[in-house]
C-alpha positions in Angstrom: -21.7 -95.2 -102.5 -22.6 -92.1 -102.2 -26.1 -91.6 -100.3 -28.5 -89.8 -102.4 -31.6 -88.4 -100.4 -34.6 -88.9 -102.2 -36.0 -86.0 -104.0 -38.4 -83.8 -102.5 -42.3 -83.9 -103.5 -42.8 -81.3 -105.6 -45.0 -78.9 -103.7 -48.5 -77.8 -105.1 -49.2 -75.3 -107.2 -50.6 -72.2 -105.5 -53.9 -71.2 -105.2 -55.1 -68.5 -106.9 -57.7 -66.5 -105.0 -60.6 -66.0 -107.4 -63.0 -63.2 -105.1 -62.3 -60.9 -102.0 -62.6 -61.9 -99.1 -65.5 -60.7 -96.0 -63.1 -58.4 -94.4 -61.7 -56.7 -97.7 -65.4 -56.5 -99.0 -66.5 -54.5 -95.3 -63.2 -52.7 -95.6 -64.4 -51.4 -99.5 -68.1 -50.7 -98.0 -66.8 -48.9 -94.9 -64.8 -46.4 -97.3 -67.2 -45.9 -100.3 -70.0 -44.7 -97.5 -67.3 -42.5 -95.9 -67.1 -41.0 -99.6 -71.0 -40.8 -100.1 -71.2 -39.0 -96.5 -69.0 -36.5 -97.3 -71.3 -36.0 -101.0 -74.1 -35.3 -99.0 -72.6 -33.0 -96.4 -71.5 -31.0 -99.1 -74.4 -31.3 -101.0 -76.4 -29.6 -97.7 -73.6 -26.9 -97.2 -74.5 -25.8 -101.0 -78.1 -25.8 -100.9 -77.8 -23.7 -97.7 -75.4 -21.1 -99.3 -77.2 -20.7 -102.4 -80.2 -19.8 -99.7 -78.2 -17.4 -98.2 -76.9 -15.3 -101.0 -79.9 -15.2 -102.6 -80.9 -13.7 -99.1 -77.8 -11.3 -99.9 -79.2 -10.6 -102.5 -82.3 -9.6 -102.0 -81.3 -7.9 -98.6 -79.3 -5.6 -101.2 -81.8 -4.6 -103.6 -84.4 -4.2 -100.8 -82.1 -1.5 -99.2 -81.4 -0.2 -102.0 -85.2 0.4 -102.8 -86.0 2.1 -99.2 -82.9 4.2 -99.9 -84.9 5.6 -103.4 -87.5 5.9 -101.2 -86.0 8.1 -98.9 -84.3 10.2 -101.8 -88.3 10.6 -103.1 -89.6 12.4 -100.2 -86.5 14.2 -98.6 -88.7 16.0 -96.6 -90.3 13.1 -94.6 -86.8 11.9 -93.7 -85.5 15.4 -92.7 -88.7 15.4 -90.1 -87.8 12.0 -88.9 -90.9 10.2 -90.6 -88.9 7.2 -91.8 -86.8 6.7 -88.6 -87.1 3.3 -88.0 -85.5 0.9 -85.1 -85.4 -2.7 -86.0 -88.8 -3.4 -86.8 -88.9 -7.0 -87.4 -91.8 -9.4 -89.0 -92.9 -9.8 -85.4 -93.5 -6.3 -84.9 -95.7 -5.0 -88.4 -99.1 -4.0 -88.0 -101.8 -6.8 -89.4 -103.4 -4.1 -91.9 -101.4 -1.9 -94.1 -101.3 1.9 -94.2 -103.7 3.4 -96.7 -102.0 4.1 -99.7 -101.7 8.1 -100.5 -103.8 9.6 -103.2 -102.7 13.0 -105.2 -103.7 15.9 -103.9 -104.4 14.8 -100.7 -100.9 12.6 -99.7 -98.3 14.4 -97.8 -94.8 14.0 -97.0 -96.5 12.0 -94.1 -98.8 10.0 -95.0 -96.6 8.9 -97.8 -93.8 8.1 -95.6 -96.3 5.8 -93.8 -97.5 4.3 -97.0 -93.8 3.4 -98.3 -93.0 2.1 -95.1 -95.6 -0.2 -94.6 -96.0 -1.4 -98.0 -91.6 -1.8 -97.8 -92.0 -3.6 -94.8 -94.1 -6.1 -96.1 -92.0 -6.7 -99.1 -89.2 -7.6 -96.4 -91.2 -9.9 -95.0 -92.3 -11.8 -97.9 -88.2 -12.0 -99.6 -86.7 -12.4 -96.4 -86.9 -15.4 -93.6 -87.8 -13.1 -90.5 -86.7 -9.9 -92.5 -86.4 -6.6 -90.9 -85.1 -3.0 -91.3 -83.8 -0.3 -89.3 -83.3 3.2 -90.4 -81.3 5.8 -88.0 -79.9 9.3 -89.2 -76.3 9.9 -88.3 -75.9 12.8 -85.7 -79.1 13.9 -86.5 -78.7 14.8 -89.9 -81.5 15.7 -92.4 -79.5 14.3 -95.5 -77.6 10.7 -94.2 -79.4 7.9 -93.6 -78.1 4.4 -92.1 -80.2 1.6 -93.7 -79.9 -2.1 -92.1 -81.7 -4.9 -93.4 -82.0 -7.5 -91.1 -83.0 -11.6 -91.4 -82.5 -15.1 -90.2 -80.5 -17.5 -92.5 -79.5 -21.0 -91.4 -75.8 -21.0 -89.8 -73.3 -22.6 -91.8 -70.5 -21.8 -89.6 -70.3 -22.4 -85.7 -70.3 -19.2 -83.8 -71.2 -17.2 -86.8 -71.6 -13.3 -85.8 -73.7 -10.7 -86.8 -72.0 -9.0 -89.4 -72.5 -5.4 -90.3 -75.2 -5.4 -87.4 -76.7 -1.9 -85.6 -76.0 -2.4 -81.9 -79.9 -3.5 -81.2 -79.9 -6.2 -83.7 -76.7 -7.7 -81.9 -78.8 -7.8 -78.7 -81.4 -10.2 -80.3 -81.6 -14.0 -79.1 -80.1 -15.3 -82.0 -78.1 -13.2 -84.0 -79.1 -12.1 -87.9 -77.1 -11.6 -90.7 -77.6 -7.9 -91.6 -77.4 -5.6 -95.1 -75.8 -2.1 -94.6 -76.2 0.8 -96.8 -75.4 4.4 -96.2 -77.4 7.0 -98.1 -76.7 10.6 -98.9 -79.3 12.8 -100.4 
């Protein structure tokens, strides 16, 4: 007679898992903060560009309000009354220049007037603002506006950009505005 093996147990049903395990829930925690880091790193990195071009901004309309200023009293400039070199918030004076009153004001004393009061407006829009204003080869109609600040680097390495050469020399470098005027 044939020899018949005896039938094999029937095996068990499997298991099903019902949950994660320890390591698959440190696995899931590990990635969802890698995701939440990278939010907040680019949450910073907005916050400080929108600071900075609103510093461009203003760095723009304040240059472009010393370069009316200029065109206001051409004579001032042509006698070298609003050459400026990089005059930073370190270096204003604590008390303003008296403001000019008609008759008496003069292509001098208003030049002094619009620079101080200018000055101060760059150093209430702009984190350590300042301005520098040089004449091209001398001349009694150009101008070379820079306005100068501090803005928070986003970059390594970033340069001074659009800098006058005595700016570039300063400890740590700031972003600059440039504008040319022609009367």
């Amino acid at each position: 007679m044939p020899h018949l093996s005896p039938a094999p147990a029937p095996s068990p049903a499997p298991h099903r898992q019902r949950g994660a395990t320890l390591l698959e829930v440190l696995v899931s925690v590990l990635l969802m903060s890698f995701g939440v880091l990278a939010l907040a790193g680019m949450q910073a990195y907005s916050i400080t560009a929108q600071k900075n071009a609103a510093s461009r901004a203003n760095a723009g309309a304040l240059a472009t309000e010393l370069a009316e200023l200029v065109r206001l009293n051409p004579l001032a400039l042509a006698q070298k009354k609003y050459d400026v070199a990089l005059m930073t918030t370190a270096d204003l004076p604590t008390a303003p220049a008296a403001l000019c009153d008609f008759p008496d004001c003069t292509a001098e004393s208003l030049a002094a007037s619009d620079l101080a009061s200018f000055q101060s407006r760059v150093r209430a829009l702009l984190p350590r603002g300042g301005v520098e204003l040089a004449r091209p080869a001398e001349s009694k109609t150009q101008a070379d506006i820079w306005i100068l600040w501090e803005e928070p680097v986003i970059f390594s390495g970033q340069q001074a950009d659009n800098c006058p050469a005595s700016a570039k020399k300063q400890p740590s470098p700031p972003r600059c505005f440039y504008m040319a005027v022609q009367l």
